[in-house]
Structure formats: C-alpha cells, structure tokens
C-alpha positions in Angstrom: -6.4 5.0 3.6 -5.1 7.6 5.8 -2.7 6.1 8.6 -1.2 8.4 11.8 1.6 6.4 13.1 2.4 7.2 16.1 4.7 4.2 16.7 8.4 3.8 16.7 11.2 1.1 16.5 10.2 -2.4 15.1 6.6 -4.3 15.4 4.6 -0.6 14.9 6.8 0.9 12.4 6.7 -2.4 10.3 3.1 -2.7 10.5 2.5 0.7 9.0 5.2 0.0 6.4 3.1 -2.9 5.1 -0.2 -0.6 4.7 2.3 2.0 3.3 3.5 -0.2 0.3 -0.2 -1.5 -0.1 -0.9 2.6 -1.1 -1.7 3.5 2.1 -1.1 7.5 3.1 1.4 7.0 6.4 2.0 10.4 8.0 4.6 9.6 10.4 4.4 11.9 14.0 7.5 12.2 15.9 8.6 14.1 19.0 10.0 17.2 17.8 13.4 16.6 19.6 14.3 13.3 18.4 12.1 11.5 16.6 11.5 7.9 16.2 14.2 6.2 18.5 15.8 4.0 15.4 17.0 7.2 13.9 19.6 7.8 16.6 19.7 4.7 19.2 20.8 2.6 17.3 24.2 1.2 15.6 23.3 2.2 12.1 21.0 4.7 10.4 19.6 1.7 8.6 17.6 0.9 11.7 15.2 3.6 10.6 15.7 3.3 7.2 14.6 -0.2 6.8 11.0 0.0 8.2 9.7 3.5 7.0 9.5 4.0 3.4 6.7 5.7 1.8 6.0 7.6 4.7 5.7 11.0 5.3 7.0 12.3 8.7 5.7 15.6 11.0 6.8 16.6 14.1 4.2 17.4 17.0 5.1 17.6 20.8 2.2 16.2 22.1 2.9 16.8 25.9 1.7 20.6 24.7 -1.6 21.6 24.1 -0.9 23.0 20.9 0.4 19.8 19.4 -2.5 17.9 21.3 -4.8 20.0 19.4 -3.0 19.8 16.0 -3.2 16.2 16.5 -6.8 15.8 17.2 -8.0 18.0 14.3 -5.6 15.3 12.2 -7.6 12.6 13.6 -10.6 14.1 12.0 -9.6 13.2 8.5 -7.9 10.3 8.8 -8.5 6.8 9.0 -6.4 4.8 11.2 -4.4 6.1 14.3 -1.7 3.3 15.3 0.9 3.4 18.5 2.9 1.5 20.4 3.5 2.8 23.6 3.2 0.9 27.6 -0.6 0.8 28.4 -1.8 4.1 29.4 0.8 6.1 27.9 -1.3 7.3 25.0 -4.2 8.1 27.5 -1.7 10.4 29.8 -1.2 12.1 26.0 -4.6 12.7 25.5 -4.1 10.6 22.2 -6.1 7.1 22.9 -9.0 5.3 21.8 -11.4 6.5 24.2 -10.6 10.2 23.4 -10.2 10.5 19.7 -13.1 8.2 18.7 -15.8 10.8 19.3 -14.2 13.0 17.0 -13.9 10.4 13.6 -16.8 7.7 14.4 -15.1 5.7 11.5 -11.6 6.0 12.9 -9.9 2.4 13.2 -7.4 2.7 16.6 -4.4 0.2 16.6 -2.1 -0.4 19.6 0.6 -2.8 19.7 2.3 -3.8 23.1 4.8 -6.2 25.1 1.6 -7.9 26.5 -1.4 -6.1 25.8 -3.8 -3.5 27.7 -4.7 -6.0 29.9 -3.6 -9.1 31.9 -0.8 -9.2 34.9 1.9 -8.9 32.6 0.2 -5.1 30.5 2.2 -2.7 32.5 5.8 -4.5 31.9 8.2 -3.4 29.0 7.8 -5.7 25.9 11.1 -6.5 23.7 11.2 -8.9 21.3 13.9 -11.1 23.5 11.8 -10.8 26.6 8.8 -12.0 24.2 10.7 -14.7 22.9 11.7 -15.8 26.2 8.4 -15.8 28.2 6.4 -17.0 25.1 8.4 -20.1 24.8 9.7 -19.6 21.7 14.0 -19.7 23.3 12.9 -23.1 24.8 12.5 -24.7 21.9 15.2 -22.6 19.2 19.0 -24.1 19.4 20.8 -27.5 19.2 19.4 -30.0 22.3 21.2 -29.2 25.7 22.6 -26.1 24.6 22.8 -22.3 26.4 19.0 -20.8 25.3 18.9 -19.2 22.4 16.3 -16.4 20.4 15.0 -16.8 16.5 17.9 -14.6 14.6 14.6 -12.7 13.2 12.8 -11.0 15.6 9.9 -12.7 15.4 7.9 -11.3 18.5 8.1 -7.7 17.3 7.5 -8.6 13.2 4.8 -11.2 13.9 2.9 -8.2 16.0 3.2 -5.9 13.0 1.8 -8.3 10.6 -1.0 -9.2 13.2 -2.0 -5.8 13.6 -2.0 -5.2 10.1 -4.4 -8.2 9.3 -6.2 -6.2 11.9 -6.8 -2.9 10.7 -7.4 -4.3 7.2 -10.5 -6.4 8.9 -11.5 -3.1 10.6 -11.5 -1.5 7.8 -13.3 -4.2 5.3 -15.9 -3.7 8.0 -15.8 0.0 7.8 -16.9 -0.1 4.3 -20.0 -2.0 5.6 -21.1 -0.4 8.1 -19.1 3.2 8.7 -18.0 2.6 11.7 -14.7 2.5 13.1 -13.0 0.2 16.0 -10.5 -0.4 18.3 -7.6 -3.3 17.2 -5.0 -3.8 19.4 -2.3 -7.1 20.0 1.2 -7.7 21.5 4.6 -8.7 21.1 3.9 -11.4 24.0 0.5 -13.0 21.9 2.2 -12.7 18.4 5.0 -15.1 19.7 2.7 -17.3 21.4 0.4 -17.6 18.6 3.3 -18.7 16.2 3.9 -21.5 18.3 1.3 -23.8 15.8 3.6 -27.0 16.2 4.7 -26.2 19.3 1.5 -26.3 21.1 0.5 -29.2 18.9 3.4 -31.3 20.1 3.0 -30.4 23.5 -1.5 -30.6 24.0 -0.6 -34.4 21.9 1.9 -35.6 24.2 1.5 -33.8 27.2 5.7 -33.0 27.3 7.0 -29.7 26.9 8.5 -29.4 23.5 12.5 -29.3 23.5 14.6 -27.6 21.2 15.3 -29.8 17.8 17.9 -27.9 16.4 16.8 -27.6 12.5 14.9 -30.4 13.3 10.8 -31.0 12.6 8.6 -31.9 15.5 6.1 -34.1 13.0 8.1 -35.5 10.5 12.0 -36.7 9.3 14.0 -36.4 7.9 13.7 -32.5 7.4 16.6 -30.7 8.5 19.9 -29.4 8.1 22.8 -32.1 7.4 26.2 -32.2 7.1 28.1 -32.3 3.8 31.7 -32.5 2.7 31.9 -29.0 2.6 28.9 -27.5 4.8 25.4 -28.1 4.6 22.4 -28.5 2.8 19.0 -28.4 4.2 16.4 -31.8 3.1 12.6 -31.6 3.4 12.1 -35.1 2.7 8.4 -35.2 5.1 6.4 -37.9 3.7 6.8 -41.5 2.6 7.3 -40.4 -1.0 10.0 -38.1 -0.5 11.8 -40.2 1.7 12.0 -42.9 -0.9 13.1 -40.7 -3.3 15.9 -39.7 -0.8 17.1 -42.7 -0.6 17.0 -43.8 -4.4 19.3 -40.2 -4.8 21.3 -41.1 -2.6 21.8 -44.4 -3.4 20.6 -46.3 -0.1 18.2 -48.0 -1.2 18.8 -50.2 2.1 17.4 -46.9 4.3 14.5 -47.7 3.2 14.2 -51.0 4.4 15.8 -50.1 7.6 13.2 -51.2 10.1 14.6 -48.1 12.6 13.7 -45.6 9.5 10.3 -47.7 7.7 7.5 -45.0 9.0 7.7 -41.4 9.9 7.4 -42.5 13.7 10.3 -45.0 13.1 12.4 -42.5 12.3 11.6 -39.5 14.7 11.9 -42.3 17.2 15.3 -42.6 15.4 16.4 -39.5 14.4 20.2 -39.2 15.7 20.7 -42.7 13.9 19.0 -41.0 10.6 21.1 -38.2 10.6 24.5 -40.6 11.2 23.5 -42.7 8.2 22.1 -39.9 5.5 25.5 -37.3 6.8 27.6 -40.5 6.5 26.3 -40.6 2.7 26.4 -36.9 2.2 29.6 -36.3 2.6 30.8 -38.0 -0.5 30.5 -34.7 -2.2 30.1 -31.0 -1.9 26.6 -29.2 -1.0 26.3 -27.6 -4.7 26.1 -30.9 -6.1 24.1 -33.1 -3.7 21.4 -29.6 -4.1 21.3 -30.7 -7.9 21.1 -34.3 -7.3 18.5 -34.1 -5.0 16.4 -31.8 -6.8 16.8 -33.4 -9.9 15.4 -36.5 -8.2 12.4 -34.7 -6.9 13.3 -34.3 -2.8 13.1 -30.9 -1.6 16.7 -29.2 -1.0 18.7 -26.0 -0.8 22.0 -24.5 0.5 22.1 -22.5 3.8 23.4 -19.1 2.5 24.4 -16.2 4.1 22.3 -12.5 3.9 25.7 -11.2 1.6 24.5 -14.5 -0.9 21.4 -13.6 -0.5 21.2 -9.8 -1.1 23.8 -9.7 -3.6 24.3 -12.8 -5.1 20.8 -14.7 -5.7 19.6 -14.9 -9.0 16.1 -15.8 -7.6 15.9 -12.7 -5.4 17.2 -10.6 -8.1 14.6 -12.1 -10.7 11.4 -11.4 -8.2 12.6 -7.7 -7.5 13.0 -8.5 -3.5 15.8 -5.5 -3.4 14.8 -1.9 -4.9 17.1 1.5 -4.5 15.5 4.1 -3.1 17.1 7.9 -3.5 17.7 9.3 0.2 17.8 12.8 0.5 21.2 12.5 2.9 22.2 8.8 2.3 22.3 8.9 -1.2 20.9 5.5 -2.6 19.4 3.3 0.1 18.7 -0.8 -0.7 15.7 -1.4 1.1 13.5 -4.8 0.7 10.6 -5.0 -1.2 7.0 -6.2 -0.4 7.0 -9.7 -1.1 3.2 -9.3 -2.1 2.2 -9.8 -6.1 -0.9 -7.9 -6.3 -2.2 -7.9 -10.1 -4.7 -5.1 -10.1 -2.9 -3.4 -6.8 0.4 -3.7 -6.8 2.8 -3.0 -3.9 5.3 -0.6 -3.9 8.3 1.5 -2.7 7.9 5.1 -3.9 9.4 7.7 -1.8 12.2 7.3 1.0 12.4 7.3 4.8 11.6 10.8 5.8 13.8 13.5 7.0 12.8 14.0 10.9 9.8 16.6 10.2 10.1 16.6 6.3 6.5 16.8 5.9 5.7 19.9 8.5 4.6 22.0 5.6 2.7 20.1 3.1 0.7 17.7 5.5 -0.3 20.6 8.1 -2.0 23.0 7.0 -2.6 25.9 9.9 -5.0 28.7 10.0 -5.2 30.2 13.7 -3.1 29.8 16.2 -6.3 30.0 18.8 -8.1 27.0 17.2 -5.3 24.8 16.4 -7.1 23.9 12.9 -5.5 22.0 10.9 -6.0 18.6 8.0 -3.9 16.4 6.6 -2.9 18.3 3.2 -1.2 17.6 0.4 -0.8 19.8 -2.4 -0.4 17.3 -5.2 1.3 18.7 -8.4 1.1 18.6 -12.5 4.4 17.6 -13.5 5.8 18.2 -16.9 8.3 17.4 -19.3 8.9 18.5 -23.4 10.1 15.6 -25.3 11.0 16.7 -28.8 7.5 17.3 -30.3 5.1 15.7 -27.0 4.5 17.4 -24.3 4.5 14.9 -21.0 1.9 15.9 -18.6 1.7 13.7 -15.2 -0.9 14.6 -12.3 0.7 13.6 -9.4 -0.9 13.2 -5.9 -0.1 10.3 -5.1 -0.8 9.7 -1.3 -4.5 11.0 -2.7 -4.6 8.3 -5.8 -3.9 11.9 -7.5 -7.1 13.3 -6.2 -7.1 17.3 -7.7 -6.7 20.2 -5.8 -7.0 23.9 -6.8 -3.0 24.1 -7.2 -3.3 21.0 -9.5 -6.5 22.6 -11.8 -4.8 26.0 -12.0 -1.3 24.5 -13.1 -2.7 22.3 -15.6 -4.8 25.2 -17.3 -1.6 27.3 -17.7 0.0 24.3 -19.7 -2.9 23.9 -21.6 -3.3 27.6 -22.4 0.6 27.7 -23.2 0.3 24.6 -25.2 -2.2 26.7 -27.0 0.5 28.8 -29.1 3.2 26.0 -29.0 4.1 26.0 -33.2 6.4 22.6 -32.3 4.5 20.8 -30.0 2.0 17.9 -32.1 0.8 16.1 -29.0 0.0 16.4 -25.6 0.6 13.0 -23.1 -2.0 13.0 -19.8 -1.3 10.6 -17.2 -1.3 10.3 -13.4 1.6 9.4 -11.2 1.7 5.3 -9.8 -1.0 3.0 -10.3 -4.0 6.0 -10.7 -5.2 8.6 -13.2 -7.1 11.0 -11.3 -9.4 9.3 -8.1 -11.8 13.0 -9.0 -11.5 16.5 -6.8 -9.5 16.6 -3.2 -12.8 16.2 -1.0 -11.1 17.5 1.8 -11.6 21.1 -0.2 -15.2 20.7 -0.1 -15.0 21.5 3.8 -14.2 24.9 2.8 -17.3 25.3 1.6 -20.3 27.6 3.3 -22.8 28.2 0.5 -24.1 27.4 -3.0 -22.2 29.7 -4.2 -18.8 28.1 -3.1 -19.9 25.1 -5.7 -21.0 27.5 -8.7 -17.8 28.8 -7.9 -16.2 25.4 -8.2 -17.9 24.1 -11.4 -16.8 27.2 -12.9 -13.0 26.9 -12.3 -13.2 23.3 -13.3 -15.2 24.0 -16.1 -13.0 26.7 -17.7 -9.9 24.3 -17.0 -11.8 21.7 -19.1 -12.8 24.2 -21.9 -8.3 25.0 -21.9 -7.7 21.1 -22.3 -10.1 21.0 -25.3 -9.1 23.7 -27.0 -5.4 22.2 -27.2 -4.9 22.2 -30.9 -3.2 19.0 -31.0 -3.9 15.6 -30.3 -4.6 14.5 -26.7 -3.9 11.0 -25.4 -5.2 9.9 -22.2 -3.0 7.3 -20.4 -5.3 6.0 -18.0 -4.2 3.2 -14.7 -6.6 2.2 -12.3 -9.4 4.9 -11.1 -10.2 7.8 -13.5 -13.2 9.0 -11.5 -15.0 12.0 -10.3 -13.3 14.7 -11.9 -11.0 12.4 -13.0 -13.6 11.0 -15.4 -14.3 14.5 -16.7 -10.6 15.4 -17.7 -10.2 11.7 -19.7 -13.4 12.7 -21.3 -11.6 15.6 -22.9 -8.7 13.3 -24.0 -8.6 12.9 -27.9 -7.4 8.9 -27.7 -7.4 6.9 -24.4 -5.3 4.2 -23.8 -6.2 2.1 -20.3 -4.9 -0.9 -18.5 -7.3 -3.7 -17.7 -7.6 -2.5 -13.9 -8.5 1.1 -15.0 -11.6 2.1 -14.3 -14.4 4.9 -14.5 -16.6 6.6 -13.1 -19.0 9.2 -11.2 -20.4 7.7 -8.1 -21.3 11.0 -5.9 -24.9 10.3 -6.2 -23.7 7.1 -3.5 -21.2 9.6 -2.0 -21.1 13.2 -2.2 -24.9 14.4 -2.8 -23.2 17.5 -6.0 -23.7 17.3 -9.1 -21.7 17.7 -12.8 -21.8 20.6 -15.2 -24.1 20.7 -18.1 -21.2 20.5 -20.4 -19.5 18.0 -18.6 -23.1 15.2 -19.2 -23.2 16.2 -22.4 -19.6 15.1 -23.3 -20.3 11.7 -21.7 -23.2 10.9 -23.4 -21.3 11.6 -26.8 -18.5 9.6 -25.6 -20.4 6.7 -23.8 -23.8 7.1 -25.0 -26.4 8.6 -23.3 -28.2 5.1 -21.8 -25.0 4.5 -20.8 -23.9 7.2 -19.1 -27.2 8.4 -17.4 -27.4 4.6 -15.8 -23.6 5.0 -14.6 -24.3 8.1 -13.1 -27.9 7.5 -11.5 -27.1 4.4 -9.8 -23.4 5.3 -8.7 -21.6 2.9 -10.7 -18.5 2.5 -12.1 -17.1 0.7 -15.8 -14.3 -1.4 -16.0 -12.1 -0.7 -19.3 -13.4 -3.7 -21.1 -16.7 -1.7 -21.1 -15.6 1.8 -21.4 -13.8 -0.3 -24.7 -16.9 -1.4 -25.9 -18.5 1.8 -26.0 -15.9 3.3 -27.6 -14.5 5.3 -24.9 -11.2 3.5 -24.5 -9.2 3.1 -27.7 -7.2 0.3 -26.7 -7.0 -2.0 -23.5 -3.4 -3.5 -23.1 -1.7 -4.8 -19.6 0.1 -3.0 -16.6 3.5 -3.6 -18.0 2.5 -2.9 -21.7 0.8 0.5 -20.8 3.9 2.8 -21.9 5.0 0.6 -24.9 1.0 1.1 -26.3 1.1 4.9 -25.0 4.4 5.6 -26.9 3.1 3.9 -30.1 0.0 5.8 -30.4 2.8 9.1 -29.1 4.3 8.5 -32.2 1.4 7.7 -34.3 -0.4 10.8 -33.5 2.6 13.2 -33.9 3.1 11.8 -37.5 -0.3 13.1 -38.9 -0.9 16.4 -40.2 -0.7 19.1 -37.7 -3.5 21.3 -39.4 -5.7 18.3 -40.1 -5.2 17.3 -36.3 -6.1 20.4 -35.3 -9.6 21.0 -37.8 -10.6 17.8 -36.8 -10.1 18.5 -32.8 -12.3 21.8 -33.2 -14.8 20.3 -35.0 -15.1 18.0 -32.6 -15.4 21.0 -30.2 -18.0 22.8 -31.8 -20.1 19.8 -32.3 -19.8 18.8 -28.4 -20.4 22.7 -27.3 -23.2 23.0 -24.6 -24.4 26.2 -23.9 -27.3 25.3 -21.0 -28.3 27.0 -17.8 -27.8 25.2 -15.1 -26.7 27.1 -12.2 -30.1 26.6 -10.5 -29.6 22.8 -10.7 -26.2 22.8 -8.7 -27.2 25.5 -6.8 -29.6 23.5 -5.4 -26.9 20.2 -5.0 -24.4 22.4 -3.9 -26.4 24.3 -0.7 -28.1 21.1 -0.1 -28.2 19.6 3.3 -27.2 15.9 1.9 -24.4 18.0 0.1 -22.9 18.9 3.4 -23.2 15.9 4.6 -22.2 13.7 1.7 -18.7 15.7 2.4 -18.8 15.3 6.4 -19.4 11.0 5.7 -16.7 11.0 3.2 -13.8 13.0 5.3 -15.5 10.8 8.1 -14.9 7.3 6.4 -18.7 6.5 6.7 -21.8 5.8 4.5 -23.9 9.5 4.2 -27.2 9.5 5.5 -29.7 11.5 3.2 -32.4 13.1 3.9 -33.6 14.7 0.9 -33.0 18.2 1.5 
C-alpha cells in the first residue's frame, strides 16, 4: 500500500503511522517552508517525532501549479491520499476527492476533521479540547462537582486516527474485490462521541445525563481507584465473584453481608459508603503489598504509575518491546513507542526514523520535463553487502516495495555475482531481502516505461543474463527466504543452491491473474527441475502461489523453521556449507548448471506477451490498484 499523507499534527499523522508500521509505503508531503506544524509549533521536537516513523517525507507547494501537477501524477500510482484540513480546503488546492478520483479509479480518499464535511458544525476548527468539550466527554471526566476537566490522552484526535484507519483498511479489503476505490472520511467531533459506549448507555437507560464519577464505573462497584497508606491502587472487583473475593482478601467478610453492598445495584446506590469502608481497610498497609494480596487472591488490581515508571521502569513494558530506539539523523537516538499489534505472519514494525523536512525529494520524485510535470513515486531500492570472513552477505533491500527489483537493484547484484566469480576466499554466498520479504518480483512501475515488444525482450534479457551471473557463482548459494519470494523473486531463489524459509514465506508467479508477460525459457525449465513440472505448470497456469510447507515437500525449500529461528537455521547451514570442499562445491554447482542449461527460442513467445494489449493493460490495473480486464489480444 502506497499512502500520500497529506495531514499534519495529531489524529491524521497517527493514522498514517498505524498503516506505516503495518508495512505500509507513507510518503509524507509537506509545504516547502515549514512543514508539518509539530516540527516547529510546538514545545518539543518530539511532537513530530512521535507520530511519523517509517515515513518518507517530500516537499511540494501545492498553491503552485507545478506542485499541483507533481501531486496529481503521484496520485496516479498510489493508493491512498489522506488529509486533514477544514472542509473545502483540499478542494481550494485542487487536491480533493472529487478531483483526483478520475485520475486512480482505485484510489481510497481519507479526510479527517473537527466535525466532518457536513453538518452545522463542518466549517468550525476541530481540536481535540473543543471535541472533548462539545462531545460530552469533559462532562463526565473529573471527581463529582469539580472545575471540568479533558481525558489526559487526547482521545478526540487519536480515536479519529484509529477510525480512519479501520476505514481505509475496509476500503481497501473492498478494493481487492472489486478494484474500485472510495472516499472515507470521519472527525474529531464523531470519534469522541462514538467512544461514549457507557455513557450513552447510562444516559438512553435512565434518561439522566451521566455525571462525572471520578475513577468510578457507571455499571458496576466497586471498580475504581482507592486510597491506601501510601497512595493508591486501582480494584476491578465488577461482579459478584470478585467482590467476594475482595472481601475474603481483605478480611471483611462482613462487607459481604452488608445489606447496603449485597448486589451490584446495592452498592452503586452506595458507593461513597463502599469506598469509606474498603479505604478504611486499605490503609492498613502500603499499595505494593495490598497489589500482591489481592492478586494472589484472584481480584483484579494494580498501582497507578507515573509515564517515568512506565517507560523506564516496567518490567512488563520492557518484556513486550512497547519502547524501541530509533537512529535520528539530527537527534541522535530517539525512543519512540511501538505498535502494540502481534501480528504472526505480518508483523508490525518501526524501521526508519521521522524524516528530515523534504528528505525524500530525490528518491520518491522522479522528474522528466518541466512542461508535463511527470513524475511517480520512486524508489530506487538497493543490494546491500557485507564480507564476513569466508560468506559473502547479500541483502536486497527495497523495502517500502516488499523489495520489489529495479534495474539499479539487477545491475548491482550481477556485479557481485560476477566479482564473486574470482573471489579465491569467499566459500559461500548468503541471499536475503531486507524486513519481513525476499523479493515481491520486478518494480511494476518500470513496466510503464515500456512502448513495444521489444522493451520486454529487452527486459528478459537483462534479467536473464543476471540469473545466468548468480548460477555461475562457484560456491554454494543459500537462499534466505521471509514472506513473498515471487515474480522475479521466485526466479532468483530458484538459482539459490539451498533455501532456507520461514513458515509465512511464500512463492510464486501469478502474472497470468496480474500482468498478462510471460517467463523466459530458461527460467520454466529451472522450475520444473526444482518443483516438478505438474507442479510448476499448475502454479503458473492458474496464478497461484505455495506456501513453504509445500515448496518443502517438493523439495524446493531445504528446511522450514520459525520467524525468530530464521538466522540461527541460516547461520548453521552458513557454516555447514563453508566447511565442505571448495572444489567439490564448485564441480557439483556446474554440473548442476550444465544439466539445467536451456538453450530454446522463445523470443516469438514473449514478443507476443510483451506487445500484447492485455500486457499493457495488466501493467495500467496493477499501477491502478484494480483487477485487469483481458481481452485476448
């Protein structure tokens, strides 16, 4: 997913932070003289820091024509557009729903307000405290009689983010369906108001406006915050169960049998008189202990702590990995929070740092005339590499593309592989892809470049002779392989000597369901040695992909181990393979060459993929986020 984020401050900034840790590609676009308000408005750099990670950041004035342009020709690549601006200020751009859906039929439009596009309150400025205040939500926070007072989170602003994240997700799920896109939008003002579950509860029951209860419940005591002899500890004791095992802990058994407290009603009818009698117990002893006691008896309890306890001191947030470093390119290191999502297959992640103002400029847009403003989001992607003694550490990394290959990333692995060629110390060559993917197949968005048949000949050529490179490395070549290894991705893990895969890895070749091309001679052939040929002309044919259990069973995959035992499995066969006998490695390795060498004409075959009309617009759906329609010619 490709996200354009136009938004700034809180509730649009966080929602776009959540779809960036999911994996999402956020290309932040600020005004070219400030940027996003946080980074200067504010008390403390943090402001900005803390809600745009994993982001990538541009600059574009969009009150010009030229940056007007540049954005629209964005638009036409990407998948989501999200703001968060008054009603009709994105319009006045030229930057709203109405004019950028004609250009990306698929594109999913977000916008997040103080009170939505419509409605007597749309054209008012939404805060979080004017939220909180008109939505109800100050009435009811704060001890009973007291001044009025707002949630210590901003809920109004966060709840919107996370609303119009659930949002776009939907849109998207949709999308997949049916290719097309749609317009999401919310506000500040019906984010609040939607919280208010109990609230509105209380109040359509009883026909009274709810009053603020403190840390009190509105359906059930005790459950609250109570005094102890040195603070206070907070008791969840909501049913009849709990509350006997309250008072058993505490040693009052005679609570229980206190008419005033016998039922739940009893003692919400009595709830100043509860609190008297438990606090009067509780402060026999200090909060640390009556925590233990009452946990140990089974009655739900904790300490209020403070954010220093919590950030720095919390065993519990240490041990779930709630507070990563991330390496600022001015700040130095940066805490941030982490997702608090567990995704087993998908994980959630913080990978790069809030973004210099404009950082991005020259890798995301990519400009070729001034007169048509053309540009695409871009990203060069990169094959990192590292010499370990003996191994040779080769990572693909394009990460915002699930490391999706471009020409800079086929030409600089084919130098490696042609230097690893006359390497006398290197015995084995490590092939992985950056994050949680191996290689999700060729860049697509190169394919627009395309005009002619000759453009793909061109293109299986320079692939193919990259691929010839990797299998004439002399040594031994292990394929590390997490999540997709598709596409062309598939084809470089076919020329791995040994693969070892996680249990979400899989693989595949689905352009007959998405592109309309085709693969080289060579490239079949190696598959059907490596998979079989039923196998691999049934993947292929109906556009489907193998889990690694399967690509296991064929023999494909060496071995299948977990996320986190990936590199402990990769570095044991590492060692493994670097032990045996470099010239036996290396007859064995070109045997296997010769025997797999293909030497078929095919060029009519993709010529005729390749200048096809369903190949042009197999590429047009796919930069377009919708299903191709083929026609058969």
């Amino acid at each position: 997913m490709t996200v354009l984020d136009l938004t700034q401050v809180m509730a649009g900034p966080f929602c776009t932070m959540i779809l960036a840790d999911l994996g999402a590609d956020v290309v932040k676009v600020e005004n070219p003289e400030s940027g996003d308000q946080t980074r200067s408005s504010f008390a403390h750099p943090g402001a900005f820091l803390a809600l745009n990670r994993n982001k990538r950041s541009v600059t574009l004035d969009l009150k010009s024509d030229e940056g007007r342009a540049t954005f629209h020709e964005l638009v036409r690549s990407a998948d989501v557009v999200v703001e968060n601006w008054r009603p009709g200020v994105a319009a006045k751009l030229g930057v709203d729903h109405e004019t950028l859906a004609p250009l990306n039929p698929g594109l999913i439009y977000a916008s997040v307000s103080g009170f939505g596009q419509t409605g007597p309150y749309a054209e008012r400025p939404g805060y979080d405290l004017i939220a909180q205040a008109m939505a109800g939500i100050m009435s009811v926070t704060g001890e009973p009689g007291d001044r009025p007072v707002k949630s210590g989170i901003p809920v109004a602003d966060l709840g919107a983010g996370l609303f119009t994240a659930v949002g776009i997700l939907a849109a998207w799920a949709s999308r997949q369906r049916t290719g097309e896109g749609q317009y999401v939008e919310t506000s500040l003002f019906e984010a609040a108001v939607a919280l208010s579950v109990w609230e509105s509860t209380e109040f359509w029951a009883t026909g009274q406006a709810p009053q603020a209860l403190g840390s009190a419940h509105r359906m059930s005591a005790p459950y609250q915050a109570l005094a102890t002899r040195d603070g206070f500890i907070t008791v969840g004791a909501n049913n009849e169960r709990l509350w006997q095992r309250l008072c058993r802990a505490l040693d009052a058994e005679e609570l229980a049998d206190d008419p005033r407290f016998a039922r739940n009603d009893d003692r919400m009818a009595h709830r100043a008189d509860l609190v008297v009698e438990l606090e009067r117990r509780l402060a026999a002893d200090d909060t640390a202990a009556w925590v233990d006691r009452l946990l140990a008896a089974g009655v739900p309890a904790g300490p209020i702590q403070d954010y220093q306890q919590v950030l720095e001191e919390d065993p519990h947030v240490r041990a779930r990995g709630m507070v990563t470093t991330v390496e600022h390119p001015v700040e130095g290191p940066v805490p941030v929070l982490s997702s608090p999502l567990r995704l087993s297959r998908t994980p959630a992640s913080v990978r790069t740092p809030p973004p210099l103002l404009g950082q991005h400029n020259e890798e995301v847009l990519v400009v070729s005339g001034k007169a048509s403003h053309s540009a695409r989001i871009h990203s060069r992607g990169e094959v990192r590499s590292r010499r370990d003694g003996p191994v040779l550490h080769v990572e693909l990394a394009n990460p915002s593309r699930r490391n999706a290959l471009t020409w800079e990333m086929y030409d600089d692995l084919q130098k490696l592989c042609v230097a690893a060629r006359t390497d006398p110390g290197l015995r084995v060559v490590v092939l992985r892809g950056a994050g949680e993917a191996f290689a999700a197949g060729t860049d697509i968005a190169q394919f627009t470049e395309f005009s002619r048949a000759a453009d793909g000949l061109d293109y299986e050529r320079r692939v193919g002779a990259v691929i010839e490179d990797l299998l004439a490395v002399p040594v031994p070549v292990l394929g590390v392989v997490d999540g997709p290894a598709v596409g062309g991705g598939l084809a470089l893990a076919a020329c791995c000597d040994v693969l070892v895969a996680t249990d979400r890895a899989v693989f595949g070749a689905p352009i007959a369901r998405t592109l309309g091309n085709c693969l080289a001679p060579a490239v079949v052939a190696r598959l059907q040695r490596r998979l079989g040929v039923s196998r691999t002309m049934g993947m292929l044919l109906t556009a489907r992909n193998i889990d690694a259990a399967e690509a296991a069973a064929a023999g494909f995959v060496h071995a299948v181990v977990p996320p986190d035992e990936l590199d402990t499995a990769a570095a044991e066969l590492t060692e493994r393979l670097a032990s045996g006998a470099p010239r036996t490695l290396a007859g064995f390795k070109e045997i296997d060459r010769r025997l797999g060498s293909v030497d078929v004409d095919a060029d009519d075959v993709l010529a005729d993929c390749y200048g096809s009309a369903d190949f042009r617009e197999g590429v047009a759906a796919f930069v377009a986020r919708r299903a191709p329609r083929w026609s058969g010619s």
